[in-house]
C-alpha positions in Angstrom: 181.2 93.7 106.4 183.6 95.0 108.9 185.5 91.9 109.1 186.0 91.7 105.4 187.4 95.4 105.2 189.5 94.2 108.1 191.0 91.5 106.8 191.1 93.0 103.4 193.2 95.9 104.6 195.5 93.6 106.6 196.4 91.5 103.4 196.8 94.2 101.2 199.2 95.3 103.7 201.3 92.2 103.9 203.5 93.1 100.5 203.9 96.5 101.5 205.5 95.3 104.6 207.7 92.6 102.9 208.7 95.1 99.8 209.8 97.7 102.9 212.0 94.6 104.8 213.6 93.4 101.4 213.7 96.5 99.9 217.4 98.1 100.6 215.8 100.8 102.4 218.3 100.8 105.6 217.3 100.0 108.9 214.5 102.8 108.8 212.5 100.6 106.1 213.4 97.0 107.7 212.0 98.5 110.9 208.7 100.0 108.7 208.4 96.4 107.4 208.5 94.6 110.3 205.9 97.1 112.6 203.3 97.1 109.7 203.7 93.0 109.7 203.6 92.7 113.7 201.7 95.6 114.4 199.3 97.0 111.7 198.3 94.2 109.5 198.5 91.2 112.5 195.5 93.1 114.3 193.6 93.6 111.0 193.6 90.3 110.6 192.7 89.0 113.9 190.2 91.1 113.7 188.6 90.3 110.2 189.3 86.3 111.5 187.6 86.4 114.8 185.5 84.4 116.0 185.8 82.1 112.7 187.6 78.5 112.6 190.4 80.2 111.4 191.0 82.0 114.6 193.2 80.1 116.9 191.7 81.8 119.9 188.3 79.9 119.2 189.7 76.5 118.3 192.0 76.1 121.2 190.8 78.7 124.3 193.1 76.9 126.9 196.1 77.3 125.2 195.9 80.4 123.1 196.2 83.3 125.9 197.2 87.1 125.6 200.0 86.2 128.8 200.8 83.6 126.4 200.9 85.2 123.4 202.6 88.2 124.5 206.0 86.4 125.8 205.8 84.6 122.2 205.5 88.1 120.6 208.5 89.2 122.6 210.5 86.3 122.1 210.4 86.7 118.4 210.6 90.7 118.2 213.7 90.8 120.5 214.7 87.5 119.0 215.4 89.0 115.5 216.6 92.0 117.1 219.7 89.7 118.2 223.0 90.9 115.9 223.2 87.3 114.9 219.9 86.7 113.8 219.4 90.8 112.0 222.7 89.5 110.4 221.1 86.7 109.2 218.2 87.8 107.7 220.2 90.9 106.0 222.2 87.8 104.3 219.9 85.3 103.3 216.4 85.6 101.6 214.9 82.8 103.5 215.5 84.0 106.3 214.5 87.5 105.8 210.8 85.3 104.6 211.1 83.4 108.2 211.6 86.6 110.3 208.6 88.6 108.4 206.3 85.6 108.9 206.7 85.3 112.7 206.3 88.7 113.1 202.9 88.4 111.5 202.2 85.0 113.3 203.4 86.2 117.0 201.2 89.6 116.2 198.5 87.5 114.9 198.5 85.2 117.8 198.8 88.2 120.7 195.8 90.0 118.9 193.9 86.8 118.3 194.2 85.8 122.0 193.7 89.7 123.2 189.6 89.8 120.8 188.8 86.4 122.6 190.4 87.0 125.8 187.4 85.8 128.9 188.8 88.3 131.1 189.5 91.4 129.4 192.2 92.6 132.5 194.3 90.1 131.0 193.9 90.8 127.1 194.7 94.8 128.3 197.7 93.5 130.6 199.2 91.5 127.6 199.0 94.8 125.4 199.8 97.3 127.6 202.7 94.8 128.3 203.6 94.5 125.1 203.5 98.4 124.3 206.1 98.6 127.2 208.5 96.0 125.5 208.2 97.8 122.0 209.1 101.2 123.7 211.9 99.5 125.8 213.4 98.0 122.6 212.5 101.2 120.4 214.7 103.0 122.6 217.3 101.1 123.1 218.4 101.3 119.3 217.4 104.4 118.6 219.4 106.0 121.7 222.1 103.7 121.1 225.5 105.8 121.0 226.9 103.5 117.7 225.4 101.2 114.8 224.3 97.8 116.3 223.8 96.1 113.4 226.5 95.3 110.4 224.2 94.4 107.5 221.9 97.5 108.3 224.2 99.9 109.2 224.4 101.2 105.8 222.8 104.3 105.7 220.0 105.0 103.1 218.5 108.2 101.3 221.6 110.1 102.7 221.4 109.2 106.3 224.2 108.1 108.1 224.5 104.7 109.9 223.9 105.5 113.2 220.8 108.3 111.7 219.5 105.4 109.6 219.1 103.2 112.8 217.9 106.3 115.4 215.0 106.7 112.8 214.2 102.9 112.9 213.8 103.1 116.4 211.6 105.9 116.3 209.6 103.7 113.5 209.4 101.1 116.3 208.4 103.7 119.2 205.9 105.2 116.3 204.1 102.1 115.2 204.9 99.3 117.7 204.7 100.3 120.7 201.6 102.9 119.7 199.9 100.1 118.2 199.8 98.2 121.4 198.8 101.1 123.5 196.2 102.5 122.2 194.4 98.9 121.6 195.2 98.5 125.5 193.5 101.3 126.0 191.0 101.0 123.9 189.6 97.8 125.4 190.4 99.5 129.3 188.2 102.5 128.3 185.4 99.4 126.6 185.5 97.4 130.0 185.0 100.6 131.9 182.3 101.7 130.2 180.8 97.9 130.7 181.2 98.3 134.6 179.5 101.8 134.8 176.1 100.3 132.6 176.0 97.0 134.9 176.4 99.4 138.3 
């Protein structure tokens, strides 16, 4: 029953994260779209997946790893981050489609790896790792002293440019990298408690 409401919540999620990237909302809601994609709905769905055929973790265990998975996740986050590639998928609709679906498969992947993981010190290390990366590139745009990007430097619901983009970065810092964190956590506080009951 879990893993239905899991999986359920993470779908129903999907559109609201597309409809936030495509939306015209600035660089505040592009940001919003992508962390509930990467972020929010990716773990839901691992989640409501595991342990199933569908989980990529369980069909191929020697090459689906959290290490693994995590340097995929930041290729493609800081990938589309890139003022080529942002530019891109402001400009085109296909690629605005690509970018939203690897967000969701890189997240997918990193949680998938992270709920099957053997050794649970590396499924903490990937998202503990990963948390880091988010809050690295969070705060790089945020703090940064002039728009970065062309085609979402247009500021929405009044803000200016440069506001518009500080608040995406906090979006990212909010969502992202919390995300990431507190499911490290989580699973360091679960294999502590694990260690204490086999002492």
């Amino acid at each position: 029953m879990k893993r239905r409401v899991s999986l359920g919540a993470g779908a129903l999620l999907l559109p609201v994260g597309w409809w936030l990237a495509a939306g015209g909302f600035g660089m505040t809601g592009h940001m919003a779209g992508h962390m509930l994609a990467v972020a929010v709905a990716a773990p839901l769905i691992a989640l409501g997946l595991s342990g199933t055929r569908a989980d990529p973790a369980t069909r191929w265990p020697r090459h689906v790893t959290p290490m693994g998975a995590m340097l995929i996740e930041l290729a493609v986050v800081w990938g589309w981050h890139l003022p080529a590639l942002r530019a891109a998928a402001d400009a085109m609709r296909a690629a605005m489609v690509l970018e939203q679906a690897m967000y969701l498969a890189a997240g997918f992947l990193l949680w998938s790896s992270v709920l099957a993981a053997r050794h649970r010190a590396s499924g903490i290390g990937a998202l503990l790792l990963t948390s880091m990366h988010m809050t690295l590139l969070g705060a790089l745009i945020g703090l940064a002293p002039r728009p970065l990007y062309d085609g979402t430097a247009i500021g929405h619901h009044g803000l200016e440019p440069l506001a518009d983009q500080q608040l995406g970065g906090v979006v990212m810092l909010m969502i992202g990298a919390a995300s990431y964190l507190i499911g490290g956590l989580a699973m360091l506080a679960g294999l502590l408690r694990m260690r204490e009951v086999s002492t």
